[in-house]
C-alpha positions as CSV (number, residue, x, y, z in Angstrom):
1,X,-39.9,-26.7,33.8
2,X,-41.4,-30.1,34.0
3,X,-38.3,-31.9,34.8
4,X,-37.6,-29.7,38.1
5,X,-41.3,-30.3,38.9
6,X,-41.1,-33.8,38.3
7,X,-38.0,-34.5,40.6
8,X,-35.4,-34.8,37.5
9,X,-32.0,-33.6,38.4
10,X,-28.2,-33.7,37.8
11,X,-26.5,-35.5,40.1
12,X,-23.9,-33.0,40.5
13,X,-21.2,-30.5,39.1
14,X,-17.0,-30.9,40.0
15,X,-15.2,-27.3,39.6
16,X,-11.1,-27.3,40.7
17,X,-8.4,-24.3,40.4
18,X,-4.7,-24.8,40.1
19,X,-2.5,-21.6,40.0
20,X,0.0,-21.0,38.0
21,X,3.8,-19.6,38.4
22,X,5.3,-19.0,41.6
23,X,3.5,-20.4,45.0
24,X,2.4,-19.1,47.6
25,X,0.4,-17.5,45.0
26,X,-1.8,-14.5,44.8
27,X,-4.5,-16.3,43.3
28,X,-7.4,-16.3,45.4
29,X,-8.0,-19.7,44.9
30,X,-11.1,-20.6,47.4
31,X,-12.9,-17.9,45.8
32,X,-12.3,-18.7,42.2
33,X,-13.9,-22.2,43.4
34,X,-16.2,-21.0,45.5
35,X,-17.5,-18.3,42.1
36,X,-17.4,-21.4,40.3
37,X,-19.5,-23.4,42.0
38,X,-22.3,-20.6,42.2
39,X,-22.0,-21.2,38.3
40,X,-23.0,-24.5,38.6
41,X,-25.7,-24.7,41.3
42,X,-28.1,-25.2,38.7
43,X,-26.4,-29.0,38.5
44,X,-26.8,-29.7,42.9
45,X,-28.6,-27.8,45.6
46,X,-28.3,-30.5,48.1
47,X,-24.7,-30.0,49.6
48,X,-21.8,-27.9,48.7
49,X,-17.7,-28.5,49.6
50,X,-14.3,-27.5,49.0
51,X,-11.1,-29.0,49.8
52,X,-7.8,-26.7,49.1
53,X,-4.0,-27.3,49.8
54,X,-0.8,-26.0,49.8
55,X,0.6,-28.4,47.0
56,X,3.5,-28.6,49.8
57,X,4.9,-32.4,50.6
58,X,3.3,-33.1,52.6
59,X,0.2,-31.0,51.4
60,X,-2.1,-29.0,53.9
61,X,-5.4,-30.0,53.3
62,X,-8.2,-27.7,54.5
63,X,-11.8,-28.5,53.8
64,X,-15.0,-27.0,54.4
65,X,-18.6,-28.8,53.4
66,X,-22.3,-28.2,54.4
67,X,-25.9,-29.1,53.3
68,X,-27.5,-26.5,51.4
69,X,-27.1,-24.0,48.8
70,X,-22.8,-22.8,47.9
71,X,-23.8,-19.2,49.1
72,X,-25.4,-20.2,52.2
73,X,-22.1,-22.4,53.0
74,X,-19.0,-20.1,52.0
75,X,-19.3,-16.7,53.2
76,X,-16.5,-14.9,54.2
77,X,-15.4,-16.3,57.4
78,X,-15.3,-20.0,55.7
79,X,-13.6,-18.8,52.5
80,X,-10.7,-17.0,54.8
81,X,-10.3,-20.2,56.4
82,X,-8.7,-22.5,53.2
83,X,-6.8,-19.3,51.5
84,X,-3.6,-20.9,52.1
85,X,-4.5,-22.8,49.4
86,X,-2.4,-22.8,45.7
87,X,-5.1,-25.6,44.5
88,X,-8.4,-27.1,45.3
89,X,-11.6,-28.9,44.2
90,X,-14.7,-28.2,45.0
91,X,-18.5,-29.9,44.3
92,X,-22.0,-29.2,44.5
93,X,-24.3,-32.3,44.9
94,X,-27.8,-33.4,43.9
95,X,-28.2,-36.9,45.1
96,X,-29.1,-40.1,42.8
97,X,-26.8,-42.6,44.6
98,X,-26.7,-42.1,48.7
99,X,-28.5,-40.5,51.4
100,X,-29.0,-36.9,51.8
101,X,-26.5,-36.6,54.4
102,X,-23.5,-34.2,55.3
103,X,-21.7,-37.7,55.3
104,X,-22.3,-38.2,51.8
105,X,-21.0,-34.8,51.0
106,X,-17.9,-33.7,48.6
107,X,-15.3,-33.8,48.3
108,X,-13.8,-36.8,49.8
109,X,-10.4,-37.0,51.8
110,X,-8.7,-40.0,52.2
111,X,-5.3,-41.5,53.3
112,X,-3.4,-43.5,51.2
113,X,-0.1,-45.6,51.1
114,X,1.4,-42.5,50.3
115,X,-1.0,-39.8,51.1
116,X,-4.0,-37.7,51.3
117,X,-5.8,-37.2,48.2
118,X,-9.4,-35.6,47.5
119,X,-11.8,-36.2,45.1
120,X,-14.9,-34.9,43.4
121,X,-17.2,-36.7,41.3
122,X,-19.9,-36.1,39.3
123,X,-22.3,-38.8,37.3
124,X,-23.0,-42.6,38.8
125,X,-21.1,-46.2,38.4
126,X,-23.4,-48.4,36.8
127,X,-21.5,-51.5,37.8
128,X,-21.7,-50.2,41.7
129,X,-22.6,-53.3,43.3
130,X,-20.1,-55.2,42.2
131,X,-17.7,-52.6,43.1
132,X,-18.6,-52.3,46.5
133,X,-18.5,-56.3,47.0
134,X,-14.9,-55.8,45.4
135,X,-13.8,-53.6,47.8
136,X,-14.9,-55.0,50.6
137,X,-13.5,-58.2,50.1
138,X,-10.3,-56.6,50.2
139,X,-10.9,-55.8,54.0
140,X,-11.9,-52.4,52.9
141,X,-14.6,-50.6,55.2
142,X,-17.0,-47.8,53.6
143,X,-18.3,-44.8,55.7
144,X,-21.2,-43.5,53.1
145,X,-23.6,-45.0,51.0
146,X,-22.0,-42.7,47.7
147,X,-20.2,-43.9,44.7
148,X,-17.7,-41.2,44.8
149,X,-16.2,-43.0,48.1
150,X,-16.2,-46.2,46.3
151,X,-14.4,-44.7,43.8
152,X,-11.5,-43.3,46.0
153,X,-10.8,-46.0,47.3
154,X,-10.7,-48.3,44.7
155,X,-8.4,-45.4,43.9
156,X,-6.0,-46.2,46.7
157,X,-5.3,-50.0,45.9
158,X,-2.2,-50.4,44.6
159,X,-1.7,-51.2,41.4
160,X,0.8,-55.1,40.8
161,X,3.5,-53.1,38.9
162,X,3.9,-49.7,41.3
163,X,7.0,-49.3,43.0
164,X,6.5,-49.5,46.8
165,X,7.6,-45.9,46.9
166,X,6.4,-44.2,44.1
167,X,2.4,-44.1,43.3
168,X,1.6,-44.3,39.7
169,X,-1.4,-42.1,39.7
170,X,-2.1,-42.9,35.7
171,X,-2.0,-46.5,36.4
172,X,-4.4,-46.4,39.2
173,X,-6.5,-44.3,37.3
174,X,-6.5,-46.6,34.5
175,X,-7.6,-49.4,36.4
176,X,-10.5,-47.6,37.6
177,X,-11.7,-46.7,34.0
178,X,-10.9,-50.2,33.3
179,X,-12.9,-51.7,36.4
180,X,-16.1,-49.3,35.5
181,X,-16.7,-47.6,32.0
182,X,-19.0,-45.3,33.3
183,X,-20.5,-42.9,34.1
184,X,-17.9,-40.4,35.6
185,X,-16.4,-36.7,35.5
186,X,-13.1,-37.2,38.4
187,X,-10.8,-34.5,39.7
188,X,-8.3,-35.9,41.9
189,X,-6.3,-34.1,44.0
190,X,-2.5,-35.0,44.7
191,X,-0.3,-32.9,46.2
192,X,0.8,-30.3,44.2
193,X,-1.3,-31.7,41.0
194,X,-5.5,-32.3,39.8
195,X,-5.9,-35.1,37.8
196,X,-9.2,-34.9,35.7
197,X,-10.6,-38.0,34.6
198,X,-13.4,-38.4,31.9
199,X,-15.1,-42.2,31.3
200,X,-14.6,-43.5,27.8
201,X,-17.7,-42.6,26.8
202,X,-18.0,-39.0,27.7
203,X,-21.5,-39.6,29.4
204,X,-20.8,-36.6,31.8
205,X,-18.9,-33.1,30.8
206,X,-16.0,-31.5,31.9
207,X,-13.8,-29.0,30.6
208,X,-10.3,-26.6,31.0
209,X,-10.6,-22.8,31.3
210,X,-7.4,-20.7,31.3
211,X,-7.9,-17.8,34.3
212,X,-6.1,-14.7,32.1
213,X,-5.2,-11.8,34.3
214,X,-7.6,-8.9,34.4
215,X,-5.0,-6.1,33.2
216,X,-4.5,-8.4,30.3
217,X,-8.1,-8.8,29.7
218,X,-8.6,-4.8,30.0
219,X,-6.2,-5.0,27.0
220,X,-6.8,-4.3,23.6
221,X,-4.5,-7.3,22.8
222,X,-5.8,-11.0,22.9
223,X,-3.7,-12.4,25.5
224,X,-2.1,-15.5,24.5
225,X,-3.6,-18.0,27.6
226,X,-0.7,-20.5,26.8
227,X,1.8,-18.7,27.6
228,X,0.5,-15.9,30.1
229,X,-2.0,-17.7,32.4
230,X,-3.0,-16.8,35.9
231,X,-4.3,-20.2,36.6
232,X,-6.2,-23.2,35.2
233,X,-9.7,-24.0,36.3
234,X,-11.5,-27.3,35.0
235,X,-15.4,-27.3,35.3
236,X,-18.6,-29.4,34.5
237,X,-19.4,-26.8,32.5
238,X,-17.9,-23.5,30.4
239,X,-20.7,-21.2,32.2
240,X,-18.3,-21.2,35.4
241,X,-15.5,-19.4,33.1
242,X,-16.8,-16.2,32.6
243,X,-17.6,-14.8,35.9
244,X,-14.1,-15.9,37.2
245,X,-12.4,-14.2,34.5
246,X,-11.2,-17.9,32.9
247,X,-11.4,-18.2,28.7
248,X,-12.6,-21.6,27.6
249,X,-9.8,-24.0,26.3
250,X,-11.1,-27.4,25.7
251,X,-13.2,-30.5,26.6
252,X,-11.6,-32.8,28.4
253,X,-12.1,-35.8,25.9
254,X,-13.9,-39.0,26.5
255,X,-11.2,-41.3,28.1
256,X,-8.9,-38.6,28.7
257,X,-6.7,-38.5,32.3
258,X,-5.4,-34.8,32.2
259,X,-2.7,-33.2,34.5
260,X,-3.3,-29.8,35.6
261,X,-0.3,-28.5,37.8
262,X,1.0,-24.6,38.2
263,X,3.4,-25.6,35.0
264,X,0.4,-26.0,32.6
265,X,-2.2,-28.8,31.7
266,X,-1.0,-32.1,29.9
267,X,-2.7,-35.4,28.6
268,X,-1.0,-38.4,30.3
269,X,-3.5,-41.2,28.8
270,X,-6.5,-41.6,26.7
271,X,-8.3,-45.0,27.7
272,X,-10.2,-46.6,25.0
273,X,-13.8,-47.9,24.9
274,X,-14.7,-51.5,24.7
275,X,-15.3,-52.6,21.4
276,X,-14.8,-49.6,19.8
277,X,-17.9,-48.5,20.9
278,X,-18.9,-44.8,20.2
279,X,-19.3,-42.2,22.6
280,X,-22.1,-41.6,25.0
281,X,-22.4,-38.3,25.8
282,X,-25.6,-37.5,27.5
283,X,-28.1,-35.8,25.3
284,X,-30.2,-34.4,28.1
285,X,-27.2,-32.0,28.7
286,X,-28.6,-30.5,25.9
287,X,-32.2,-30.3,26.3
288,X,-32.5,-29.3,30.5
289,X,-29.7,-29.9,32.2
290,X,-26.5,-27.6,31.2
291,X,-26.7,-23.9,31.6
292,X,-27.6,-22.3,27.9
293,X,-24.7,-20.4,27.9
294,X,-22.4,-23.4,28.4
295,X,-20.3,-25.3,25.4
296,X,-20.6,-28.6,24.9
297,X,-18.7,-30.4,21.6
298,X,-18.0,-26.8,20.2
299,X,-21.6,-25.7,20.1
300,X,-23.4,-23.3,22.4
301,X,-26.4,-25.2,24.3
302,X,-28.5,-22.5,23.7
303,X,-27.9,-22.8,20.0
304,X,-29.2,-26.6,20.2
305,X,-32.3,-25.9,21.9
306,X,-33.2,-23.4,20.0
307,X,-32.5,-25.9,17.0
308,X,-34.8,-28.4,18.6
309,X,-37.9,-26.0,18.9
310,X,-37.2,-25.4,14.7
311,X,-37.0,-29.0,14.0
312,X,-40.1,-29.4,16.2
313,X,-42.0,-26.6,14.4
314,X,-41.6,-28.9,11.0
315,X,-42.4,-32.2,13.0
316,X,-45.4,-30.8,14.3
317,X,-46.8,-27.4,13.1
318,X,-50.1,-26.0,14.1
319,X,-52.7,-23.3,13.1
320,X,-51.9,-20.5,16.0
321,X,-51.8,-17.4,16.7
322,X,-48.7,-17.2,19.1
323,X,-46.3,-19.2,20.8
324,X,-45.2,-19.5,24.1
325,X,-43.1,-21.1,26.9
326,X,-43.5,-22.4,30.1
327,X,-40.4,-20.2,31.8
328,X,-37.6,-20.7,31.3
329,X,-35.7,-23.4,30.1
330,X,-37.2,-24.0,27.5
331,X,-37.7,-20.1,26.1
332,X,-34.9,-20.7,23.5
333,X,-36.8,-23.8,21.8
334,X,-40.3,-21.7,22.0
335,X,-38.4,-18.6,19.7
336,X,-37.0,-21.7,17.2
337,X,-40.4,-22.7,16.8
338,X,-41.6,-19.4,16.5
339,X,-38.9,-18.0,13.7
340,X,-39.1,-21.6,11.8
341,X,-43.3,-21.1,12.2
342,X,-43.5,-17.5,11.7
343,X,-45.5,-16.7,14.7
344,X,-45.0,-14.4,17.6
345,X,-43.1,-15.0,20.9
346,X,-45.3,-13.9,23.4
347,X,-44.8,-13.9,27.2
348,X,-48.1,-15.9,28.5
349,X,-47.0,-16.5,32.0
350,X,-45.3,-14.6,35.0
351,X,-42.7,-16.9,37.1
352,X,-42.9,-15.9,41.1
353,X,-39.2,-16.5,41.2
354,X,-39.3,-16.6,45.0
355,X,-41.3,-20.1,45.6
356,X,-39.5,-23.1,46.1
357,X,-38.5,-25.5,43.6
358,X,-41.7,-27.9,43.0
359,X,-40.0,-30.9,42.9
360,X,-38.7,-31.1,46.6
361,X,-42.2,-31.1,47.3
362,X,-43.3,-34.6,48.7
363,X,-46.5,-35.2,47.1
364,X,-49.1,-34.6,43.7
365,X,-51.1,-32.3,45.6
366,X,-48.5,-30.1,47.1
367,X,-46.7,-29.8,43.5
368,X,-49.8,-29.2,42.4
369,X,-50.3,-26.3,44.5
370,X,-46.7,-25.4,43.7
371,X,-47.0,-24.4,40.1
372,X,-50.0,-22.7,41.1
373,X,-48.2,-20.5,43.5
374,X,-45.1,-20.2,41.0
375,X,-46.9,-18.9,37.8
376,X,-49.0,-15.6,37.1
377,X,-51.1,-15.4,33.8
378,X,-50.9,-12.0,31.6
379,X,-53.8,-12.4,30.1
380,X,-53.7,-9.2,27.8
381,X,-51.1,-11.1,25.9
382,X,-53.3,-14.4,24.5
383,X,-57.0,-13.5,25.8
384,X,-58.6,-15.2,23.0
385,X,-55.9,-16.6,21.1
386,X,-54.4,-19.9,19.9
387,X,-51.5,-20.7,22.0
388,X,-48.6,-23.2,21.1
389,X,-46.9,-23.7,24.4
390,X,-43.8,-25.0,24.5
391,X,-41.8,-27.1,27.2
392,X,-38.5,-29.3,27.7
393,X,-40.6,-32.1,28.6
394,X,-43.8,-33.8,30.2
395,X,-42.5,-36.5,32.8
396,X,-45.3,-36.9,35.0
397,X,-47.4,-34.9,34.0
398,X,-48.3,-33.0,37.2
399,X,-47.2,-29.9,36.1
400,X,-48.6,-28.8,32.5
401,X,-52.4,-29.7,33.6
402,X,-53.0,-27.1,35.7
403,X,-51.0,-24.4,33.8
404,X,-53.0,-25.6,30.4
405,X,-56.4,-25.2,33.1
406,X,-55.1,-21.7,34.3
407,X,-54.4,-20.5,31.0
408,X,-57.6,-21.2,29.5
409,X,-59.6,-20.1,32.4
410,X,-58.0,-16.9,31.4
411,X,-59.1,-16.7,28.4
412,X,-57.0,-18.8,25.4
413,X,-59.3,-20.4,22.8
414,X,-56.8,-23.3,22.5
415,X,-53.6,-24.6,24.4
416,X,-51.6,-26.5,22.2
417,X,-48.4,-28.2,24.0
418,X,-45.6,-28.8,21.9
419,X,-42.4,-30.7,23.6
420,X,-38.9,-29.7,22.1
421,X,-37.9,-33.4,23.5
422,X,-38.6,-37.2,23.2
423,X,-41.2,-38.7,26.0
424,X,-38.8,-40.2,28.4
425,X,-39.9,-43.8,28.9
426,X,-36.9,-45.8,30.7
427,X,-34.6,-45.3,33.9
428,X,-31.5,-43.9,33.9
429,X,-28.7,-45.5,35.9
430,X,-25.8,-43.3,34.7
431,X,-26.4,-39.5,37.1
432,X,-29.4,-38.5,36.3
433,X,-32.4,-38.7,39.1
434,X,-35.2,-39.9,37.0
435,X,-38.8,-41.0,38.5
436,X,-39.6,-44.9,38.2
437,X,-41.1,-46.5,34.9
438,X,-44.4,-46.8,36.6
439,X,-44.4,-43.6,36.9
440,X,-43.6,-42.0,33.8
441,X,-46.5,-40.6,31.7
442,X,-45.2,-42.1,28.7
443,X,-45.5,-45.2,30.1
444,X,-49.3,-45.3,31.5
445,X,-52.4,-46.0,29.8
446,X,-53.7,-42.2,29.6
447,X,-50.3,-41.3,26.9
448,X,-52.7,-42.7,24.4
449,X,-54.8,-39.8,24.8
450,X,-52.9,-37.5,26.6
451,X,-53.9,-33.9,25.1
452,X,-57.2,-35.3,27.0
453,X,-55.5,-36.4,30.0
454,X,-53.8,-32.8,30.0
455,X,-56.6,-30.6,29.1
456,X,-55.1,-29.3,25.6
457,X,-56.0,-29.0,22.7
458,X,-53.1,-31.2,21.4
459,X,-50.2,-32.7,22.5
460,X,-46.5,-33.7,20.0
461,X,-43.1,-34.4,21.1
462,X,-39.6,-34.0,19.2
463,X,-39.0,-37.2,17.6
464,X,-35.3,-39.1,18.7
465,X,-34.4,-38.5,15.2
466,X,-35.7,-34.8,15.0
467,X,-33.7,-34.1,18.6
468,X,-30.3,-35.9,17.6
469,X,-30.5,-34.2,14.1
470,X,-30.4,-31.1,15.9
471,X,-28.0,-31.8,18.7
472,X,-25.8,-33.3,15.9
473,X,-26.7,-31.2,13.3
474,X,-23.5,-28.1,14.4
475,X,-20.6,-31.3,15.3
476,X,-21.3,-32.0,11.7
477,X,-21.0,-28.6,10.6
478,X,-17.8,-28.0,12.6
479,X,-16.4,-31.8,11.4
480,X,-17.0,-31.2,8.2
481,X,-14.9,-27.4,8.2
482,X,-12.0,-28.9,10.0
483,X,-11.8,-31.5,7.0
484,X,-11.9,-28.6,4.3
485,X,-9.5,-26.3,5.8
486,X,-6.7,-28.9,7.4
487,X,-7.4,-31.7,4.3
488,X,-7.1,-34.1,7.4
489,X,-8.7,-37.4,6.4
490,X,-12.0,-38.4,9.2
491,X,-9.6,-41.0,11.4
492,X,-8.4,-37.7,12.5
493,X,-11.7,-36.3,13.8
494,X,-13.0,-37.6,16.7
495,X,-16.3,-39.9,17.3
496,X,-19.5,-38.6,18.1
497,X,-22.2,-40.2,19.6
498,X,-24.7,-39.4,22.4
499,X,-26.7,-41.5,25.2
500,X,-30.5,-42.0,24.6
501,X,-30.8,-45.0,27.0
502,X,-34.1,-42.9,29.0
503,X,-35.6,-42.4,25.5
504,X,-34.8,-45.8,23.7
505,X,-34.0,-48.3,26.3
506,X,-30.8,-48.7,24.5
507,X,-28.4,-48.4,27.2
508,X,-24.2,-47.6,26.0
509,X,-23.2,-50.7,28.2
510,X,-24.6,-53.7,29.3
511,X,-26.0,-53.4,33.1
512,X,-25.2,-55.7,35.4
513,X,-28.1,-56.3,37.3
């Protein structure tokens, strides 16, 4: 809860559709996207698009974007309008590079040398600068202020070796992932095909779902999605899949440039890191940003924050007589603690799920007066009781105070916070909207004391070991069963590794500024 108070956000999520068999199809393939995208509003609520086409030569394009929430931007009447579509992209956007603008909305449509391709992006170019100068010196003009255009159209230079009348799409995407490591999830759009397009280190998710035909879902038979699929839908996130009627398939691995066409899915490059580097994967994903019912890395998020609030019940245990959370993201790391601590879950406070989101607020005071609109005590739960009270994280500050204030002013005999993640003490320059340096609590004189500063009783944080045990902790477990059921030897297992540059300072590449 105290990362949306404190302005902390994804900086967006990518969802695209591609059906299979015979086109026209009968796939409704704007709504599948548009479905999708409700799925991942969690990830953007700044500005929504989609871009469909007939995967003709040469393709229809037909593209409708807005400001504001997916529902409030594709009702019927804008839906009907792309249905001539047998593919599309769509994105839903939370700003950290470029100006709240329709402008800077996605997806992007450009022309190239030999066509019009869209794009959708999701994470941000930490080498943007020099990008930008690139471009430009090649007589290049930019309309937006967003990396995602920067990207397409280092996208349409042409490559030395391409034939003037044949684009070689994996060449140019290559070059990209060769100009800029990270931090990207792509899907291009090319006539009849999606690329998807993952950096080499993984620092943002995406994934494949196979859409499997409701009368074969109804069926007591498992359909087989390789050979019987309605469609192919690749997402930021697995927690799209299920309300569209899609199965999860697989991550799209770090590096990886996939193909999805109406013919199937297929891996046309795997670009290494520099170095041999391991992965980056972002590990707050795990802790706030993904959806708990999404899969990352074969594990369930819910399954890792409810690890976390375990492995923060042994880091830091207390004498209570309940625990609780600060609704809702972080409810399934308060009932870890509470199984690993053997103490009651206990509801403690009442979310108004009607006021805004705190963080859009423009000021301390008013997101002050936020969290005191958004929360009602239930007093008959903890009215003179020891409360642990548990939370994804304290950024700021700003937020916890005055719910540790309200709480004890109804009546608990202690408040003691417990954080199921590190204190986040650096800038992130890879996605994720995070407040300056200066003003992250961790960072400020009053951390020394900061049950004080807070009002409670006491105040611990996971430790970066005790959260990457835990995030790491089911890979393992799932590495270590592929090796005793297939006898493969480990070079057959892929790398892990996760990104804790906003814990650490240890950044996966070396900035350039």
């Amino acid at each position: 809860m105290e990362f949306e108070a404190s302005g902390i956000g994804e900086e967006c999520g990518v969802f695209g559709c591609v059906a299979a068999g015979t086109w026209p199809t009968h796939l409704d393939v704007p709504h599948v996207i548009t479905l999708g995208l409700v799925a991942l509003q969690h990830r953007g609520q700044e500005s929504a698009g989609i871009v469909t086409s007939n995967g003709s030569s040469p393709p229809l394009y037909m593209t409708h974007k807005g400001m504001g929430l997916v529902s409030s931007n594709f009702r019927e009447e804008q839906i009907k309008k792309l249905r001539s579509g047998n593919l599309g992209i769509g994105h839903t956007r939370y700003s950290t590079s470029g100006i709240s603008e329709l402008q800077n909305c996605q997806p992007f449509v450009v022309e190239t040398l030999h066509g019009k391709i869209a794009l959708a992006h999701n994470g941000e170019l930490v080498n943007a600068k020099q990008l930008r100068m690139k471009v430009l010196r090649h007589g290049v003009g930019l309309s937006t202020s967003s990396d995602s255009e920067l990207i397409m159209q280092l996208l349409a230079l042409t490559p030395p070796k391409e034939e003037a009348d044949t684009p070689d799409w994996v060449a140019r995407i290559r070059n990209l992932m060769t100009a800029t490591s990270t931090s990207y999830s792509i899907l291009i759009m090319y006539k009849d095909v999606i690329y998807a397009v993952r950096d080499p280190y993984g620092n943002r998710p995406l994934c494949i779902g196979c859409l499997v035909p409701v009368s074969k879902m109804q069926s007591s038979r498992e359909p087989d999605i390789e050979t019987e699929p309605e469609g192919w839908v690749v997402s930021s996130e697995s927690c799209s899949f299920q309300s569209i009627g899609a199965r999860y398939y697989r991550e799209i691995l770090p590096g990886e440039i996939v193909q999805i066409s109406k013919n199937g899915i297929k891996t046309l490059d795997v670009v290494p890191r520099a170095g041999g580097d391991p992965p980056a994967f972002c590990i707050f994903e795990y802790v706030y940003f993904a959806r708990p019912d999404s899969i990352f890395e074969g594990q369930m998020v819910y399954t890792v924050r409810q690890r976390c609030g375990r492995q923060l019940a042994i880091e830091a245990p207390v004498d209570a007589d309940l625990v609780s959370t600060v609704p809702e993201s972080a409810t399934p790391a308060a009932l870890g603690y509470a199984q690993e601590a053997g103490l009651p879950y206990v509801e403690v406070l009442c979310k108004n799920r009607y006021v805004g989101r705190t963080f859009i607020q423009p000021n301390t005071r008013l997101r002050q007066l936020g969290v005191a609109q958004k929360f009602g005590t239930l007093s008959d739960n903890f009215v003179g009781k020891r409360i642990v009270l548990i939370d994804d994280s304290i950024v700021r500050g700003n937020t916890i105070s005055p719910i540790i204030k309200v709480l004890k002013e109804a009546g608990a005999k202690e408040v003691h916070i417990r954080v199921a993640s590190p204190p986040i003490r650096f800038p992130c320059y890879m996605g994720i909207n995070i407040p300056t340096k200066e003003e992250l609590i961790a960072n400020k004189p009053e951390f020394e004391d900061l049950a004080g500063y807070l009002g409670a009783d006491s105040v611990v944080y996971l430790s970066v070991d005790g959260l990457l045990s835990s995030v790491q902790q089911g890979i393992k477990m799932q590495t270590n069963s592929i090796l005793n059921n297939t006898g493969n030897d480990k070079k057959s297992v892929r790398q892990m590794g996760h990104c804790t540059a906003c814990l650490t300072g240890k950044y996966p590449v070396e900035l350039e500024w």
